[in-house]
C-alpha positions as CSV (number, residue, x, y, z in Angstrom):
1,X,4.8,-14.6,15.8
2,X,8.2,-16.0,16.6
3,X,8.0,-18.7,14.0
4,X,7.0,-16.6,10.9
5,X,10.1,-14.2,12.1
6,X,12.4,-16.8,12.2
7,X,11.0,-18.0,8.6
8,X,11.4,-14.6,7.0
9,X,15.0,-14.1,8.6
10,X,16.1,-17.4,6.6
11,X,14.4,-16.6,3.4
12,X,15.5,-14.3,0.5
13,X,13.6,-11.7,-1.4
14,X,12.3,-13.5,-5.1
15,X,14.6,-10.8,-6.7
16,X,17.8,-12.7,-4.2
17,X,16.1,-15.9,-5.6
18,X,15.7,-15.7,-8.8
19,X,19.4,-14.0,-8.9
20,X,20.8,-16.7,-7.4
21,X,19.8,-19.4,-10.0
22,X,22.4,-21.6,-10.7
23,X,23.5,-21.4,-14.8
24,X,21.9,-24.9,-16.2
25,X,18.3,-23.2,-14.9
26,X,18.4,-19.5,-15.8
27,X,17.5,-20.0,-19.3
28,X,14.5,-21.8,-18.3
29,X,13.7,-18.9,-16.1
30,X,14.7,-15.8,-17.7
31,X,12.3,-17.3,-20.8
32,X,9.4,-17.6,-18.5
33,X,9.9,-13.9,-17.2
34,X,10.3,-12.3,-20.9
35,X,7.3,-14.0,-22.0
36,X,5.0,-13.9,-19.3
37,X,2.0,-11.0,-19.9
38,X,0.4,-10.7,-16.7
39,X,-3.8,-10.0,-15.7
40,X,-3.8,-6.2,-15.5
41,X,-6.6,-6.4,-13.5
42,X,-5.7,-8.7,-10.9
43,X,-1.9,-6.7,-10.5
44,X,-4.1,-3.3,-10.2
45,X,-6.4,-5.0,-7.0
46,X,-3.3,-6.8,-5.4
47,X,-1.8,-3.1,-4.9
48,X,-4.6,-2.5,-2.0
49,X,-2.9,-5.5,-0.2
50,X,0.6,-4.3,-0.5
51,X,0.8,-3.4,3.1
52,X,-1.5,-6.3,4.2
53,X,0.1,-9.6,3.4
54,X,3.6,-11.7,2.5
55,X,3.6,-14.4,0.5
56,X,6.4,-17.2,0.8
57,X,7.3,-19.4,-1.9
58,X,8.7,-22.8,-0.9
59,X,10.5,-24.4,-4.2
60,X,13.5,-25.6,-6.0
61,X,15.1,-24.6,-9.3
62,X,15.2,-27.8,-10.6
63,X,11.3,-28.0,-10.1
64,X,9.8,-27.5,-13.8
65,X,6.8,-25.8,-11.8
66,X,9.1,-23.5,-10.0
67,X,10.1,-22.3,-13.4
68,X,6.6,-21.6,-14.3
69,X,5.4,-19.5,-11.2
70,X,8.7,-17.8,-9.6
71,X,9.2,-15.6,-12.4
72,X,5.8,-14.6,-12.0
73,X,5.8,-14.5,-7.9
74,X,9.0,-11.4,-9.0
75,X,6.5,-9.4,-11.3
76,X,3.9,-9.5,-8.8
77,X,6.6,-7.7,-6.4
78,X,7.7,-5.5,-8.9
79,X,4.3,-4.7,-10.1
80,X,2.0,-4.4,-6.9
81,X,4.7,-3.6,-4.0
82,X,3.6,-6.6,-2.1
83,X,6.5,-8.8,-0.5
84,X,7.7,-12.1,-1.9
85,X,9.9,-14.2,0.6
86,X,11.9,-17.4,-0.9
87,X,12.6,-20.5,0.9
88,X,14.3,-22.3,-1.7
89,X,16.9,-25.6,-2.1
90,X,14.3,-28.2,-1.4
91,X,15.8,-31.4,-2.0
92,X,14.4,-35.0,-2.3
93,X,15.4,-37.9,0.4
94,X,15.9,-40.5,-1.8
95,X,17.8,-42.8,0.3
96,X,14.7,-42.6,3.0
97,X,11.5,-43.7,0.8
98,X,9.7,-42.7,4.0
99,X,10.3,-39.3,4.0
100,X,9.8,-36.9,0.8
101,X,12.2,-33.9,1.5
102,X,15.6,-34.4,2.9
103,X,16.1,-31.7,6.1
104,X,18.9,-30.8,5.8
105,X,19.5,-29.1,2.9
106,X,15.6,-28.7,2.5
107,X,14.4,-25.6,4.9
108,X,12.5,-26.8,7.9
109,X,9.7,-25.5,7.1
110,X,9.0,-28.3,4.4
111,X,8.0,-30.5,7.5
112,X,6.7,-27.9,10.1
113,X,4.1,-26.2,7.3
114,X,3.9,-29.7,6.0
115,X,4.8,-29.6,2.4
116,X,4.1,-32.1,0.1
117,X,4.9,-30.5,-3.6
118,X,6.5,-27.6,-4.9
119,X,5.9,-24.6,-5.0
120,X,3.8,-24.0,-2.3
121,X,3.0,-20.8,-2.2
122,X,1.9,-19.3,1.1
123,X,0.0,-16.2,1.9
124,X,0.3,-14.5,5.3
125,X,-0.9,-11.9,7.0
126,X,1.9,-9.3,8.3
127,X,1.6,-10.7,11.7
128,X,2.3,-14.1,10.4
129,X,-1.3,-15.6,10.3
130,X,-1.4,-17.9,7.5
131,X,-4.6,-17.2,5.3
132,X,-4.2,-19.0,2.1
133,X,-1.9,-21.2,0.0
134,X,-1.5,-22.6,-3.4
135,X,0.1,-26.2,-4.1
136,X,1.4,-26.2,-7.2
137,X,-1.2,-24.4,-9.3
138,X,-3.7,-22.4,-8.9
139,X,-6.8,-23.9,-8.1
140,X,-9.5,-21.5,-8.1
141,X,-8.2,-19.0,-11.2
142,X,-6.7,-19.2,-14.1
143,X,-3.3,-17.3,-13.3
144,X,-1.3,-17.2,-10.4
145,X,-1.7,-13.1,-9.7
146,X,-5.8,-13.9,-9.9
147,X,-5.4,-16.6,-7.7
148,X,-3.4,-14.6,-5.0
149,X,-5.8,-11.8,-5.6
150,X,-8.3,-13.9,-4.5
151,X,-6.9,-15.3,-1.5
152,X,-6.2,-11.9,0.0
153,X,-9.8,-10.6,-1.3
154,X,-11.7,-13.7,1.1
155,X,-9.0,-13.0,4.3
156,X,-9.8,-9.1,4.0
């Protein structure tokens, strides 16, 4: 799928992400990664979809929710294999109260996918087909590796 290529090429690995956190926000983050303790369970049954799926995270790192679930989104790649694509700057229009995200600097995506809040957190298949997302939160399951888990566990 042409799009989702084109979306991959302009995002950056979480590890590229979380690396490139500007200095006023990488205390917020680096706390959030050291003490996170992750559902063993949930990391064990994402493995089997390693080879399956992507997800993309659309976010900021000013965005205090951002700082809750990208640290997380990294330990889930680290932990399970699976692939974890950035698209991050997203920036507010606040000259235009018409329009939520200003494009440019935001990535395109936030109107073609049409995001509203950050993170979204997007799960595709590896041909691009987009099977799940989570807004925010999870909706479904208490953490964010559950919640992935099962996403991928309905679109398998």
């Amino acid at each position: 799928m042409k799009g989702f290529e084109d979306m991959l090429r302009r995002a950056v690995t979480i590890r590229e992400y979380l690396d490139d956190i500007p200095d006023g926000d990488r205390a917020k983050y680096d706390n959030r990664s050291a003490g996170y303790i992750p559902d063993q369970e949930a990391l064990k049954g994402l493995r089997k979809y390693s080879d399956l799926f992507i997800v993309v995270a659309i976010g900021a790192s000013w965005c205090k929710d951002c700082v809750m679930h990208m640290p997380v989104l990294d330990l889930i790649n680290v932990k399970t294999g699976i692939l974890v694509m950035v698209l991050g700057g997203v920036k507010t229009d606040p000259l235009n109260p018409d329009r939520q995200w200003a494009v440019p600097p935001s990535p395109p995506e936030v109107d073609t996918l049409g995001i509203t809040r950050i993170p979204t957190i997007l799960v595709y298949t590896k041909d691009g087909v987009e099977v799940g997302r989570i807004i925010e939160h999870p909706k479904e399951t208490p953490t964010l590796e559950e919640e992935l888990l099962f996403i991928m566990d309905q679109a398998s």
